[in-house]
C-alpha positions as CSV (number, residue, x, y, z in Angstrom):
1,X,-6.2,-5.8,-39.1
2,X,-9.8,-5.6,-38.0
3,X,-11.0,-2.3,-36.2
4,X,-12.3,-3.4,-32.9
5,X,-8.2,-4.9,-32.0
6,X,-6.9,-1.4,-32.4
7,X,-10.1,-0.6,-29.3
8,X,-9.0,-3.6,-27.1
9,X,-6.0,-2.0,-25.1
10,X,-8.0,0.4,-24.3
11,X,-11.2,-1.7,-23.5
12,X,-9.2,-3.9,-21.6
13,X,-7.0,-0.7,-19.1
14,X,-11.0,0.6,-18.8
15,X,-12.3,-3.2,-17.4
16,X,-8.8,-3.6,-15.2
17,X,-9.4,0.1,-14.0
18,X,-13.1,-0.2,-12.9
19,X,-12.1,-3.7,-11.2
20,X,-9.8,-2.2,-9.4
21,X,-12.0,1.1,-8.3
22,X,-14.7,-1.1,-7.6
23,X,-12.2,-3.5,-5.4
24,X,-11.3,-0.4,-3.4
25,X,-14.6,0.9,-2.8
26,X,-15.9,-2.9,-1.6
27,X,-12.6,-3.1,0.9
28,X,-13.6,0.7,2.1
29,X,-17.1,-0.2,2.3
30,X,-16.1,-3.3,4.7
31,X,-14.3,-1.9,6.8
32,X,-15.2,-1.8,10.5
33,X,-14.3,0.0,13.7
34,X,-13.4,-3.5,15.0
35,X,-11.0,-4.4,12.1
36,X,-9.3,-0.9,12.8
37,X,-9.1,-1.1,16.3
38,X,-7.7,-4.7,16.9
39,X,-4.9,-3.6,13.8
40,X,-3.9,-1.1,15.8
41,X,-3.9,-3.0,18.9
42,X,-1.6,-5.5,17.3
43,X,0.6,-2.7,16.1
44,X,0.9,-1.4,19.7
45,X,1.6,-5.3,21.2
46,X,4.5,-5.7,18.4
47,X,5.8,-1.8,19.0
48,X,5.2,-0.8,22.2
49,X,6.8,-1.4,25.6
50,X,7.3,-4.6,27.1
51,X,4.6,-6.3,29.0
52,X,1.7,-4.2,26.0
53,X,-1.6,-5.9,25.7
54,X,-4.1,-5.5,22.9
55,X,-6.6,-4.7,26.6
56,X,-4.6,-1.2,26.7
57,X,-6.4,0.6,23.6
58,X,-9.5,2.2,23.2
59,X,-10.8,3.9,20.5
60,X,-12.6,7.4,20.1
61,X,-14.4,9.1,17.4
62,X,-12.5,11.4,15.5
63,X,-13.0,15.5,16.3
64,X,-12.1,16.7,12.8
65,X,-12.9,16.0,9.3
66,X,-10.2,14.2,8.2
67,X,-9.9,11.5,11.2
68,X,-12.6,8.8,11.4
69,X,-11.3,7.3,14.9
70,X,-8.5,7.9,17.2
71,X,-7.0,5.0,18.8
72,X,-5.0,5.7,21.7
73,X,-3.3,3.0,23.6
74,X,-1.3,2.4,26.8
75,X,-1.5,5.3,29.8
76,X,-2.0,8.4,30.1
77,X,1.8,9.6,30.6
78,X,3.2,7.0,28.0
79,X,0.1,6.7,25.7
80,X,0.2,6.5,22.3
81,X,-2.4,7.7,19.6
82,X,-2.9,6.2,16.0
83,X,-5.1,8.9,14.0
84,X,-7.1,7.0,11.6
85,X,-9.2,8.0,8.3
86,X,-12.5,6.3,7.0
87,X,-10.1,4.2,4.5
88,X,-7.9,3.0,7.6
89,X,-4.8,4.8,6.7
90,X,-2.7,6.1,9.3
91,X,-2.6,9.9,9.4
92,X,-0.3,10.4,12.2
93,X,2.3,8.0,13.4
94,X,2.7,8.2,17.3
95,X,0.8,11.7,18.3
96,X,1.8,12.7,21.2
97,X,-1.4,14.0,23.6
98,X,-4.0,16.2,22.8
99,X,-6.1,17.7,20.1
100,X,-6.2,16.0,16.5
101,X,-5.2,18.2,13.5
């Protein structure tokens, strides 16, 4: 058996593996406050309470480190807040008011 087919498993996990990283980092790269803040919206339409529209969120800058935006939607007594990092992952499922932690 030649040498270079007992390398090729492992060539082959290294060129899926940097595919894949390199996939990730394009997608995170991409991805805009727009794209964030209409998902979300849609979230809110398909969850919320009847009569929602995508019009009732807005979206703030995070405060700390770890959240990129804050998108709150609906009113002030019955709002809701989706914390959001840079790779658009939800950090905190409905938040109730206040400061982000």
């Amino acid at each position: 058996m030649p040498r270079w087919l007992w390398w090729a498993p492992l060539i082959l996990l290294t060129a899926v593996a940097g595919l894949l990283v390199f996939r990730m980092g394009y997608v995170t790269a991409h991805l805009t406050e727009t794209d964030i803040i209409t998902h979300f919206a849609e979230r809110y339409v398909a969850e919320g309470p009847e009569g929602a529209k995508m019009t009732d969120c807005v979206a703030r800058p995070g405060t700390s480190e770890k959240v990129w935006l804050v998108v709150h939607c609906g009113g002030p007594a019955h709002g809701v807040q989706y914390r959001v990092d840079r790779f658009g992952r939800l950090l905190r499922d409905v938040a109730p008011l206040g400061p982000e932690t």
